[in-house]
VOBANU-978153 format. One record per atom (N, C-alpha, C): residue number from 1; residue in three letters; y, x, z negated. Coordinates in pm, whole numbers. Each point is the difference from the previous one (the first is absolute). Example, Ala and Ser with C-alpha at 12.3 -4.5 7.8 and 13.67 -1.06 7.14 Angstrom:
// VOBANU-978153
+-----+------+--------+--------+--------+
! pos ! code !      v !      u !      w !
+-----+------+--------+--------+--------+
!   1 !  ALA !   -569 !   1319 !   -780 !
!   1 !  ALA !    119 !    -89 !      0 !
!   1 !  ALA !    120 !     90 !      0 !
!   2 !  SER !    105 !    -35 !     72 !
!   2 !  SER !    119 !     82 !     -6 !
!   2 !  SER !    109 !    -77 !    -73 !
+-----+------+--------+--------+--------+
END
This chain:
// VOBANU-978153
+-----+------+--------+--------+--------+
! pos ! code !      v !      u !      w !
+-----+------+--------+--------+--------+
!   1 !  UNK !   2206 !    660 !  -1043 !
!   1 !  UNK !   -100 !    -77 !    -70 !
!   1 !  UNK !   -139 !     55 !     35 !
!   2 !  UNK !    -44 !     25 !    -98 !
!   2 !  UNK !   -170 !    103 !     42 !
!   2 !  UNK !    -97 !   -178 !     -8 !
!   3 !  UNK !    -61 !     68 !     95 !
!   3 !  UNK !    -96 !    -94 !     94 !
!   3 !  UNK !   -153 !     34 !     33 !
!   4 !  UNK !    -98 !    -43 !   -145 !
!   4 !  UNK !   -138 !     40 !     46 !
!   4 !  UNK !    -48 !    -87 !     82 !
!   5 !  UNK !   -108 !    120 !     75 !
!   5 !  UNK !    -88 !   -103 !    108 !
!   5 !  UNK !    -83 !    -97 !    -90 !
!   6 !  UNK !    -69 !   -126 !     85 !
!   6 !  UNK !   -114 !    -64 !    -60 !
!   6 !  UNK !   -112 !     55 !    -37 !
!   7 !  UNK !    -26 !    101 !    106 !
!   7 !  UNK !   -107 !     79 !    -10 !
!   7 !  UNK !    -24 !     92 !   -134 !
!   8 !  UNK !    150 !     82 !    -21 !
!   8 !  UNK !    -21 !     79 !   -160 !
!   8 !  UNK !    -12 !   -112 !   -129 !
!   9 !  UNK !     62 !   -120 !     13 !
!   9 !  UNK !    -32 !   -132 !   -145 !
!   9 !  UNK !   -130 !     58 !     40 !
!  10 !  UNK !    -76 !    -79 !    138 !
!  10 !  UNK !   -153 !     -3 !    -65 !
!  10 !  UNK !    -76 !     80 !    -41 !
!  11 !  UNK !     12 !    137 !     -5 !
!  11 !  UNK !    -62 !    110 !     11 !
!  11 !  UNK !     41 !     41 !   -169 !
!  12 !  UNK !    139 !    -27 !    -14 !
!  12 !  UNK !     65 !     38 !   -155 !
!  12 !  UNK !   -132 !   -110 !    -52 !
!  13 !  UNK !     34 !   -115 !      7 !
!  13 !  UNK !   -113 !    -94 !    -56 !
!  13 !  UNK !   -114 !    -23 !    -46 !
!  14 !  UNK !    -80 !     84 !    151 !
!  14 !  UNK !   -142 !     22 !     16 !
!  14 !  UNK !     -7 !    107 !   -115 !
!  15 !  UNK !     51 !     88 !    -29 !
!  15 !  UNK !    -19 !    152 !    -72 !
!  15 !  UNK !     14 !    -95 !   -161 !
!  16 !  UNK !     87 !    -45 !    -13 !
!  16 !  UNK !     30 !    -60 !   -133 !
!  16 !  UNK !   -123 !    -49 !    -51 !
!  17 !  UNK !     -5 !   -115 !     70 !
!  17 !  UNK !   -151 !    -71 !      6 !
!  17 !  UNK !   -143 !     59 !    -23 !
!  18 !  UNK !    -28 !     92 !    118 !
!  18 !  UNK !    -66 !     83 !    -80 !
!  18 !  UNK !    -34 !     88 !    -72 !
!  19 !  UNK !    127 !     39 !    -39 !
!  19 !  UNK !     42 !    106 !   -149 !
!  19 !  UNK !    -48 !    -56 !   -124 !
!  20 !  UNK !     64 !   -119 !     21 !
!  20 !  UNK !    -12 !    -67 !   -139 !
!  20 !  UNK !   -139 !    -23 !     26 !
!  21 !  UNK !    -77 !    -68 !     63 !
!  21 !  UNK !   -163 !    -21 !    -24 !
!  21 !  UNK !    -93 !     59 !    -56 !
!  22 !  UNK !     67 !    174 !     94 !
!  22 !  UNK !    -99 !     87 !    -51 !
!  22 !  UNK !     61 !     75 !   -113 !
!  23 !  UNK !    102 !    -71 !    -72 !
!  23 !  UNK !     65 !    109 !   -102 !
!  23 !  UNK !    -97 !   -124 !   -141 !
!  24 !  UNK !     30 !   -139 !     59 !
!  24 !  UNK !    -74 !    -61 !    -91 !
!  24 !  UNK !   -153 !     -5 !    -39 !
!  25 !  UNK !    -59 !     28 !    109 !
!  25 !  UNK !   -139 !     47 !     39 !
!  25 !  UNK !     -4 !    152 !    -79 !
!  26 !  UNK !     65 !     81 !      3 !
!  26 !  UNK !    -36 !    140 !    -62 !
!  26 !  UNK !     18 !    -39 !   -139 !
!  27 !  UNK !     91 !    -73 !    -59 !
!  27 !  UNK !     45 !    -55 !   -137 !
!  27 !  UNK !    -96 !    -19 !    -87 !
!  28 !  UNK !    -96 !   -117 !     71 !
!  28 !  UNK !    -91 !    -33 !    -23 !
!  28 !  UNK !    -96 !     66 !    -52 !
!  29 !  UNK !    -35 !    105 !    115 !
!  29 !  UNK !   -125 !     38 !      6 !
!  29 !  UNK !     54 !    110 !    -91 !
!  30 !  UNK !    101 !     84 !    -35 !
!  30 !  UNK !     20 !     73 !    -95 !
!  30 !  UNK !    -63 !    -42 !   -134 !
!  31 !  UNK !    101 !    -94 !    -57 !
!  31 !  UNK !    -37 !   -121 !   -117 !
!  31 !  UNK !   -138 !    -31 !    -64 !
!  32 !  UNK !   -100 !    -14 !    142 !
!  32 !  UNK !   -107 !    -39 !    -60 !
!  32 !  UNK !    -97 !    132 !    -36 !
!  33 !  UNK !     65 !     65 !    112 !
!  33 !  UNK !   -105 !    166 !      3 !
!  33 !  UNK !     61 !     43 !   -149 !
!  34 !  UNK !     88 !    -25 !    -70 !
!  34 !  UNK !     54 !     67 !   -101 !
!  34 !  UNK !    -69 !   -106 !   -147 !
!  35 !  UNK !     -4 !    -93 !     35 !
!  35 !  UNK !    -69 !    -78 !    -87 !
!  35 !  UNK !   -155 !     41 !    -11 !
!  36 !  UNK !    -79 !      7 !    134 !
!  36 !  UNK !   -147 !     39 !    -13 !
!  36 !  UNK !    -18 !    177 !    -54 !
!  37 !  UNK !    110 !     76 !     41 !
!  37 !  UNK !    -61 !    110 !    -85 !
!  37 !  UNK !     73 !     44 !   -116 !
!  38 !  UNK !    120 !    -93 !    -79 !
!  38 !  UNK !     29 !     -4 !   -144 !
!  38 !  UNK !   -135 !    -49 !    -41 !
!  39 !  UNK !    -52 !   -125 !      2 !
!  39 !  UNK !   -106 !    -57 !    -39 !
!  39 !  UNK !   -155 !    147 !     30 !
!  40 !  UNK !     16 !     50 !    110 !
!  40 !  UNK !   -132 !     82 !      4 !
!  40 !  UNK !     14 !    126 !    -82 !
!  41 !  UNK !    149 !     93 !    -11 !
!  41 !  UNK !     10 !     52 !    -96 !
!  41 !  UNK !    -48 !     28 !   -160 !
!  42 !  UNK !     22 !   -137 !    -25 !
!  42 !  UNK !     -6 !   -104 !   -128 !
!  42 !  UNK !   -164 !     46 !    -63 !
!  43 !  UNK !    -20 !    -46 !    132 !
!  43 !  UNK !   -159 !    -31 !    -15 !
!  43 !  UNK !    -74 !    205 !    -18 !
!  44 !  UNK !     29 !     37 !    107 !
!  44 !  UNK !    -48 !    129 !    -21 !
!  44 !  UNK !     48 !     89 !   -128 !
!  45 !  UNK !    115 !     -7 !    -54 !
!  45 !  UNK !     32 !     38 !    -96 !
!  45 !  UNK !    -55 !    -52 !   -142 !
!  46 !  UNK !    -31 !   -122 !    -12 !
!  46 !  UNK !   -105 !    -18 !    -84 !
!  46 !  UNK !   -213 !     36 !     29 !
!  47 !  UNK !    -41 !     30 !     86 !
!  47 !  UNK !    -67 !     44 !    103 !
!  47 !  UNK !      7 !    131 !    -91 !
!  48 !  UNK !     90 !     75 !     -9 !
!  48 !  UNK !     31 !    166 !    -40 !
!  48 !  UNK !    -36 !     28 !   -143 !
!  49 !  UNK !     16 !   -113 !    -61 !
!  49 !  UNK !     63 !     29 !   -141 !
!  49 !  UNK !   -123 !    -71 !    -21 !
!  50 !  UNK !    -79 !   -110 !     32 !
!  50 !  UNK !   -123 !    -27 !    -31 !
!  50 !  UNK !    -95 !    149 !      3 !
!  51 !  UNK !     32 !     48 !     89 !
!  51 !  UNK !   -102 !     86 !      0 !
!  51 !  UNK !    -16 !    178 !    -75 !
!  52 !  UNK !    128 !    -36 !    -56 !
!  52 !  UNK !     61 !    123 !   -104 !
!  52 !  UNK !     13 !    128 !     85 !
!  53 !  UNK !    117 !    -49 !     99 !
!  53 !  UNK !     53 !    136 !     94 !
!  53 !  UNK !    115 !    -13 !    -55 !
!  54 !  UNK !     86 !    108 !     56 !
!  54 !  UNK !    158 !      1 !     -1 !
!  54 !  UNK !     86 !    -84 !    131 !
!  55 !  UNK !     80 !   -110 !    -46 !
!  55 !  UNK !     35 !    -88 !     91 !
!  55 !  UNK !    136 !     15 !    -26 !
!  56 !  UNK !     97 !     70 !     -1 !
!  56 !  UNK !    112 !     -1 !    -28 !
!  56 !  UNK !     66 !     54 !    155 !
!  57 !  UNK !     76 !    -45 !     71 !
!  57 !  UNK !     50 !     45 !    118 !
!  57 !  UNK !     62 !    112 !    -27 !
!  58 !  UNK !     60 !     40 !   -111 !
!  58 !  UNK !     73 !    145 !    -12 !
!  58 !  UNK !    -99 !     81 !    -20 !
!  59 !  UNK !   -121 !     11 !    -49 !
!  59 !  UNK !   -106 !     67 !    -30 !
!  59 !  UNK !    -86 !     26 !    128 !
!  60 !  UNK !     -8 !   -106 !     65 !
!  60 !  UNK !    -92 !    -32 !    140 !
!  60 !  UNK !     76 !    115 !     98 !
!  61 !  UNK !    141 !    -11 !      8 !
!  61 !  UNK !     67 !     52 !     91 !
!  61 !  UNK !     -9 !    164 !    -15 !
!  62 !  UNK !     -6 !     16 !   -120 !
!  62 !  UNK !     -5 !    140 !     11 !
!  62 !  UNK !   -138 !     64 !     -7 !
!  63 !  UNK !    -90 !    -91 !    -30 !
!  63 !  UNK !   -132 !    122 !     79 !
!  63 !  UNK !     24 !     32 !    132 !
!  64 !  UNK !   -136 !     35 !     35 !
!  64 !  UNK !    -21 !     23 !    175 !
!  64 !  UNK !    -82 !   -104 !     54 !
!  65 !  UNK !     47 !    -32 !     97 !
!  65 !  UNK !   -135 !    -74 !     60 !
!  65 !  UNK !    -93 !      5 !     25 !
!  66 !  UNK !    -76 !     98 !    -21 !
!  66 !  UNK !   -110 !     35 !     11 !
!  66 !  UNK !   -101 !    -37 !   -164 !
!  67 !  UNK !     94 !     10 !   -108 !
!  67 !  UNK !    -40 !    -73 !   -113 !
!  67 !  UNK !     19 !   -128 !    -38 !
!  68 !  UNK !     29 !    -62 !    111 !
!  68 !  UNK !     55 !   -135 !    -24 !
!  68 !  UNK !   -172 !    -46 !     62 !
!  69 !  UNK !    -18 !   -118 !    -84 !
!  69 !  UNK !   -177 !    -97 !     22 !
!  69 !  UNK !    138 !   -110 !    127 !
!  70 !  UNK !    -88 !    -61 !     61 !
!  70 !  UNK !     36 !   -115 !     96 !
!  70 !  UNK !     62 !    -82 !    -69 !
!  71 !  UNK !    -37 !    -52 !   -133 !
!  71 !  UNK !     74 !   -105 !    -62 !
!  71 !  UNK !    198 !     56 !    -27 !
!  72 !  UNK !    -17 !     88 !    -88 !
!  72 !  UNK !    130 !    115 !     -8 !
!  72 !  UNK !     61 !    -11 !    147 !
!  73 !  UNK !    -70 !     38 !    114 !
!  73 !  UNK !     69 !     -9 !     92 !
!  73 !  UNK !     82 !   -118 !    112 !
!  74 !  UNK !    -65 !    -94 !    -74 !
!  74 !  UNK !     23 !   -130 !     79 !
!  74 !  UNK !    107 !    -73 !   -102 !
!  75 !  UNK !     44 !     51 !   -131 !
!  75 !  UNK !     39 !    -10 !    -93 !
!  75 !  UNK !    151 !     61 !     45 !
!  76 !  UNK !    -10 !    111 !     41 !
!  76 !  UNK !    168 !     94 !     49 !
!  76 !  UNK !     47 !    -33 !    142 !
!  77 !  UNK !    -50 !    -66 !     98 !
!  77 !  UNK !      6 !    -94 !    136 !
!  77 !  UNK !     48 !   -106 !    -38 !
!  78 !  UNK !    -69 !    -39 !   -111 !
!  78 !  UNK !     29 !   -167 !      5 !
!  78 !  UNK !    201 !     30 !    -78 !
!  79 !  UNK !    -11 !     96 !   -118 !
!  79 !  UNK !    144 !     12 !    -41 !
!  79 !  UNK !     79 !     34 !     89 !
!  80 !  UNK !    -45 !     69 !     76 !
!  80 !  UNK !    117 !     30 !    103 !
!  80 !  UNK !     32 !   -105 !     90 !
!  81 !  UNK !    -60 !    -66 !     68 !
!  81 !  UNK !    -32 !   -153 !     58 !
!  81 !  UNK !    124 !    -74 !    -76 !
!  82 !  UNK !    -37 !    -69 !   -140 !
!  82 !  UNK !     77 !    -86 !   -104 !
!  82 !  UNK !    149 !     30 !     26 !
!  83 !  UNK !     15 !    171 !    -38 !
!  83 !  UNK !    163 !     19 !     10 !
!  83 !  UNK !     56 !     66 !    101 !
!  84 !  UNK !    -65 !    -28 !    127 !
!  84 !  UNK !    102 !    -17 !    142 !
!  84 !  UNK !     27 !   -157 !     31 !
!  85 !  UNK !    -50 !    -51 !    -67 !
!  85 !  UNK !     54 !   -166 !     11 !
!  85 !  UNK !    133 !    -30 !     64 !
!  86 !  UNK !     86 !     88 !    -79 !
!  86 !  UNK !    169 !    -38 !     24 !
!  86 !  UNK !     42 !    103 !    143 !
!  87 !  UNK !    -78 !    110 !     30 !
!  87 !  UNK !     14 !     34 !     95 !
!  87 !  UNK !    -49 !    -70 !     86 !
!  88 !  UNK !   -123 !    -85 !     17 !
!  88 !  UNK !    -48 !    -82 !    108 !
!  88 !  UNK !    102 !    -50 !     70 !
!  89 !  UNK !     63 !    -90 !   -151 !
!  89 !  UNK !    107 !   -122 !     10 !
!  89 !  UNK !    130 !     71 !     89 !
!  90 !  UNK !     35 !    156 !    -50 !
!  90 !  UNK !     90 !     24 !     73 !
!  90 !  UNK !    -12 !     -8 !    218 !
!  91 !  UNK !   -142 !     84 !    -39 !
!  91 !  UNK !     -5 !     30 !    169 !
!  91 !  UNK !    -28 !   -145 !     86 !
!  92 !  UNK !      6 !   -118 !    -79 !
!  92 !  UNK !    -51 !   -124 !     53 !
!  92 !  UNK !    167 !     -6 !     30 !
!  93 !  UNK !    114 !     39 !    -76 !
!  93 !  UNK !    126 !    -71 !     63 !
!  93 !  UNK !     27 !     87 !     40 !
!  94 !  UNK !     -5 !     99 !     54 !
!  94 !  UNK !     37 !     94 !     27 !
!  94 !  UNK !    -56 !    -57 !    205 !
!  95 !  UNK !   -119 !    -56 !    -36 !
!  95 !  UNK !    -59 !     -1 !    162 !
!  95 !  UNK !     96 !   -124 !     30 !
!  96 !  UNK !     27 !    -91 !    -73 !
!  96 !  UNK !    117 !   -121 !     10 !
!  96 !  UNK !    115 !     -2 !     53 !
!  97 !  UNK !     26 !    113 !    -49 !
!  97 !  UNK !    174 !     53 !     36 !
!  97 !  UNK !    -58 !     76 !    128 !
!  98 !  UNK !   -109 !     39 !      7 !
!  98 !  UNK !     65 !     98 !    162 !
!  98 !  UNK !    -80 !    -59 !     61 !
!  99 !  UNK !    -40 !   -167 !    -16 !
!  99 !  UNK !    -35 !   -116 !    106 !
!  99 !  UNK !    141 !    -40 !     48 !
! 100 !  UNK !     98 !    -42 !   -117 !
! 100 !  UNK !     88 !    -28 !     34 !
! 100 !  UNK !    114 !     92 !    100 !
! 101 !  UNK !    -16 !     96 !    -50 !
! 101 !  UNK !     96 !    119 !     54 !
! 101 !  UNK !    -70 !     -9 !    162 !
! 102 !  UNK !   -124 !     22 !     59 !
! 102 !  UNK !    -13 !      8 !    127 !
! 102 !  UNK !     63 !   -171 !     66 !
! 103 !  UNK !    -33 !   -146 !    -84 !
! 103 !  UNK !     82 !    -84 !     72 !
! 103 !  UNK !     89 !    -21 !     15 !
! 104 !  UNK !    106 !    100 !    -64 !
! 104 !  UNK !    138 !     -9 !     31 !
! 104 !  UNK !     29 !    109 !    146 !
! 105 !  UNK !    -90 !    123 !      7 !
! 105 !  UNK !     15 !     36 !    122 !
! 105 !  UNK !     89 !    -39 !    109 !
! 106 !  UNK !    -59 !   -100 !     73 !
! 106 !  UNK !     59 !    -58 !    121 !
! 106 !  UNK !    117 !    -58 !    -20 !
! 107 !  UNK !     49 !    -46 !   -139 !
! 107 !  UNK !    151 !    -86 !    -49 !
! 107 !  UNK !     79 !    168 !     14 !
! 108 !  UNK !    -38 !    103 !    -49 !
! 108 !  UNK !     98 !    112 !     14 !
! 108 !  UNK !      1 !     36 !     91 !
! 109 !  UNK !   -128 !    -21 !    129 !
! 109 !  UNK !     57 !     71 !    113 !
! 109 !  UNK !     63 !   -102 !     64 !
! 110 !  UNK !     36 !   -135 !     -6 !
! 110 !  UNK !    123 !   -130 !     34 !
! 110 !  UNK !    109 !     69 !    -35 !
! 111 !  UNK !      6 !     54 !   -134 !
! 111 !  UNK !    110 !    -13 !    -66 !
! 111 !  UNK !     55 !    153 !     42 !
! 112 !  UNK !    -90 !     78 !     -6 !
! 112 !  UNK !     65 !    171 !     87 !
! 112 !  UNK !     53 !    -58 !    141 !
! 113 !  UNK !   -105 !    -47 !    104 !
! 113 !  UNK !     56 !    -45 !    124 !
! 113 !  UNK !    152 !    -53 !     37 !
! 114 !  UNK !     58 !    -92 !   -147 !
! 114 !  UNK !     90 !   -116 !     20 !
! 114 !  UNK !    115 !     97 !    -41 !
! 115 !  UNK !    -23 !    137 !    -88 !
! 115 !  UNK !     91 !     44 !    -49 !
! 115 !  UNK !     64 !     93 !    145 !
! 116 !  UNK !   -134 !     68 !     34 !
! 116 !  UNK !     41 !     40 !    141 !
! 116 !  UNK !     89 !    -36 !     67 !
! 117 !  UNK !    -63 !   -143 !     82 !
! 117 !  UNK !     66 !    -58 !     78 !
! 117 !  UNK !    149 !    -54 !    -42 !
! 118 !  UNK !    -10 !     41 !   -132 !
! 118 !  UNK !    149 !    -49 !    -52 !
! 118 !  UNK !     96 !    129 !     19 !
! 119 !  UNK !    -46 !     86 !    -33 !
! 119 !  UNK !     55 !    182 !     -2 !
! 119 !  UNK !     56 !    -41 !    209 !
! 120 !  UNK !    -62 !     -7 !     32 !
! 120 !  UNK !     11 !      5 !    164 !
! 120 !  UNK !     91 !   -103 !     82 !
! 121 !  UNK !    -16 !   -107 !    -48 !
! 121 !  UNK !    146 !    -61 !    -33 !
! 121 !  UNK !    112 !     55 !     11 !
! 122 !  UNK !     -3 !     17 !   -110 !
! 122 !  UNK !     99 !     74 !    -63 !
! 122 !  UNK !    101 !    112 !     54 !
! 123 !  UNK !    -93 !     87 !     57 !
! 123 !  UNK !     76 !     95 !    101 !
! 123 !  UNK !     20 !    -63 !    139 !
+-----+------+--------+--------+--------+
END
């Protein structure tokens, strides 16, 4: 019968606990950062076209930067910004799972130990 210490629950626990906080906390702050520069995008891209430049991100992308005005350029930041969104979202569970993965730690080294001591037994 495998037998964790008290000590690895709390520690599995503690990690959970604050996995999830800061996975919900990054969630968050993804969400809204993705909301303020869809919305600032928005805005500069009309910004562009008020002012009778070329605002097209496929167009933007292929000059140089060095011909790009500040507006243009804050314009190809902000797109790139918008569509790592889902990558954010990934590396936010990604830090989740290997919160969780370090609080199981100490339950596998119970559970290596018990197998041991079972192997030794044995002979």
């Amino acid at each position: 019968m495998l037998v964790i210490s008290k000590s690895s629950k709390q520690f599995f626990w503690l990690f959970i606990i604050i996995g999830f906080f800061l996975a919900i906390f990054l969630w968050v702050n993804e969400f809204f950062s993705h909301q303020i520069f869809t919305e600032e995008l928005a805005r500069q891209v009309s910004l562009c076209s008020e002012s009778s430049r070329r605002c097209d991100i496929n167009q933007l992308l292929s000059l140089s930067p060095e011909r790009l005005n500040a507006n243009q350029a804050k314009i190809i930041e902000l797109d790139s910004l918008v569509n790592s969104y889902n990558q954010g979202l990934f590396k936010t569970l990604k830090i989740f799972i290997i919160f969780i993965m370090i609080g199981c730690l100490p339950a596998i080294k119970d559970f290596y130990y018990e197998i041991r001591s079972y192997l030794n037994l044995k002979r």
